[in-house]
C-alpha positions in Angstrom: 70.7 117.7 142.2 72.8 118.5 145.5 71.7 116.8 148.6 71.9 119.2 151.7 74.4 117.8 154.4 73.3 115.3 156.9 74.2 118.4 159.5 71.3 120.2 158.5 68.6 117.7 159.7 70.2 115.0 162.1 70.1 116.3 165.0 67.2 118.9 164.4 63.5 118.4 165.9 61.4 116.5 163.4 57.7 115.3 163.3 57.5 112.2 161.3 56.6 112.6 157.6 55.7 109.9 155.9 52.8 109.9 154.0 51.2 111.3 150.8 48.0 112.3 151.4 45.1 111.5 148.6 43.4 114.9 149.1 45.3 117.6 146.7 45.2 120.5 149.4 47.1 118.5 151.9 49.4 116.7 149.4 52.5 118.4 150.4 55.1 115.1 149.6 54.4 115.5 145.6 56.9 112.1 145.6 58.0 109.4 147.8 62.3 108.6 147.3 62.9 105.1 146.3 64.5 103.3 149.1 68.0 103.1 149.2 68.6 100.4 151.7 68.3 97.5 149.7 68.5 94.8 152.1 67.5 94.2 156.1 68.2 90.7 156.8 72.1 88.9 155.6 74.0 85.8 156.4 72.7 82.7 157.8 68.9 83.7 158.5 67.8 80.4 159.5 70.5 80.1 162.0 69.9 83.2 163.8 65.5 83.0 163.7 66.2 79.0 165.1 68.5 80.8 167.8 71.6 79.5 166.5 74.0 81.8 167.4 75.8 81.9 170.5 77.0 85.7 170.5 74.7 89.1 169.5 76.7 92.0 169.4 74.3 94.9 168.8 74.8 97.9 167.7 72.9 100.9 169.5 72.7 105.0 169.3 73.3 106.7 172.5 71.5 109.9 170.8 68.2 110.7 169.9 68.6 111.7 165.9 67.9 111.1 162.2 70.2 108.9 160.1 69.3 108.7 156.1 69.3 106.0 154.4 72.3 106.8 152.5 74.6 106.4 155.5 72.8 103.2 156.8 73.2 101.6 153.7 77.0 102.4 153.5 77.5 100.6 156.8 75.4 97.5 156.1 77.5 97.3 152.4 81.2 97.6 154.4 79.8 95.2 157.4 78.3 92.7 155.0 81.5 92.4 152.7 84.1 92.5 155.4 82.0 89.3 157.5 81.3 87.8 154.2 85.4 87.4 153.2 86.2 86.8 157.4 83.6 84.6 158.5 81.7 83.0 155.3 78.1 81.9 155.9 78.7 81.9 159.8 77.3 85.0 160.7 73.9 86.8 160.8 73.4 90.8 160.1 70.0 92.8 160.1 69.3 96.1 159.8 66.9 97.2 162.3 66.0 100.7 161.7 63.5 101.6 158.6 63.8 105.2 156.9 60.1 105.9 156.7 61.0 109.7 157.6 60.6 111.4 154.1 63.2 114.8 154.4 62.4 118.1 152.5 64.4 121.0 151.5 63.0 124.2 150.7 65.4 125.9 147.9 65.6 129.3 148.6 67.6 131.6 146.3 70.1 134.8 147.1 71.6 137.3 145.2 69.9 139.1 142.3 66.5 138.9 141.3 66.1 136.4 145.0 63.6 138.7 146.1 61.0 137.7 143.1 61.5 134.1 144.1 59.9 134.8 147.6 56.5 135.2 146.6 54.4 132.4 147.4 55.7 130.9 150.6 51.6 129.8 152.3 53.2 126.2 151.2 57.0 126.2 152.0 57.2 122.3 152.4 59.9 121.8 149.9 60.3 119.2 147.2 61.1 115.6 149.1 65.2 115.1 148.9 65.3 111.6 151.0 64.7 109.3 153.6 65.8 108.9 157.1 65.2 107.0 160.1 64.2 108.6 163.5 66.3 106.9 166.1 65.5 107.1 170.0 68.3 106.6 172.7 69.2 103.2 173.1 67.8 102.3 169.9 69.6 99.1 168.1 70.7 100.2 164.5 72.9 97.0 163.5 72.7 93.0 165.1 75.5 91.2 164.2 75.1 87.3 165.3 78.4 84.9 165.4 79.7 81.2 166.5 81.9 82.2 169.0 84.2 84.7 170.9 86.8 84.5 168.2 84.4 85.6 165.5 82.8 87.7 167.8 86.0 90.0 168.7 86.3 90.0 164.8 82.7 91.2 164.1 83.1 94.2 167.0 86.4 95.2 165.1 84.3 95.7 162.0 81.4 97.4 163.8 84.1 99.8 165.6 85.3 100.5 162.2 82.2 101.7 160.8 81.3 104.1 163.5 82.3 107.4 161.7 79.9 106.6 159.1 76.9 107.2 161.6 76.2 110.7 163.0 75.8 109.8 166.1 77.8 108.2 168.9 77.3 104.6 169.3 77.8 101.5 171.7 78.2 98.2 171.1 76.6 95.9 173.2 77.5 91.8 173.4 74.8 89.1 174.9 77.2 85.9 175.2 74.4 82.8 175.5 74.5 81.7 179.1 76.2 84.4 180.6 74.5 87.8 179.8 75.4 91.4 178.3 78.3 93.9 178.5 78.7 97.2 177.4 81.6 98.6 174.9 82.1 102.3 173.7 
């Protein structure tokens, strides 16, 4: 089956979807997609819940939008290898956005014989084609936690590297223990 682009829904007006409902008539999600992020918390999880870390870099959407699942997971598979081989067991990564949002698509044929196909539309939901988060501005999608500066500057090169992955621009912001945040493009 073809998955529409990302372009078609992530910057489009949504209400949240994310139920199936238990009465037939207003059943429209016939089934739920299995979850494709597989994992929300990595590294050293003690460390980081026992405050640990000295430096959070934070990864945050500067646009209100949809991201599937398929894209978040792709980031957290590049960050988690590339901080796994640089800094081994000294870092912390979650994943703080959950795809609840179910997305539909609505196949609609053209051509010959399309015109048949259009009878029928009092429920044009569509079949359910996959998951997405809804993201607000400001909203942090990645929280990278490190040692020091050196490890830090290394974890914002592998955050700046992931950026075209997303559909949507993106800041990185760094909270340094002791002395505050700053603010990167």
């Amino acid at each position: 089956m073809a998955v529409r682009k990302a372009a078609a829904y992530s910057k489009k007006y949504t209400r949240p979807s994310v139920r199936k409902s238990a009465v037939k008539a207003r059943n429209y999600i016939k089934t739920v997609p299995a979850q494709k992020v597989t994992k929300f918390h990595m590294g050293n999880i003690n460390k980081f819940n026992s405050n640990g870390f000295n430096v959070i870099l934070t990864m945050q959407s500067k646009e209100k939008l949809q991201i599937r699942d398929l894209a978040l997971e792709a980031v957290r598979q590049y960050v988690h290898k590339e901080l796994e081989e640089k800094l081994p067991a000294a870092y912390y990564l979650g994943v703080k956005v959950y795809p609840h949002h179910i997305q539909r698509n609505h196949k609609v044929l053209t051509g010959a014989g399309a015109d048949r196909m259009a009878i029928g539309m009092a429920h044009s939901w569509g079949t359910s084609e996959g998951r997405a988060a809804l993201v607000d501005v400001n909203h942090p999608l990645f929280v990278v936690a490190v040692d020091d500066e050196k490890a830090a500057a290394t974890a914002r090169d592998i955050l700046k590297k992931v950026k075209p992955k997303l559909p949507c621009s993106t800041r990185i912001v760094t909270e340094v223990k002791g002395r505050g945040k700053t603010e990167e493009d």
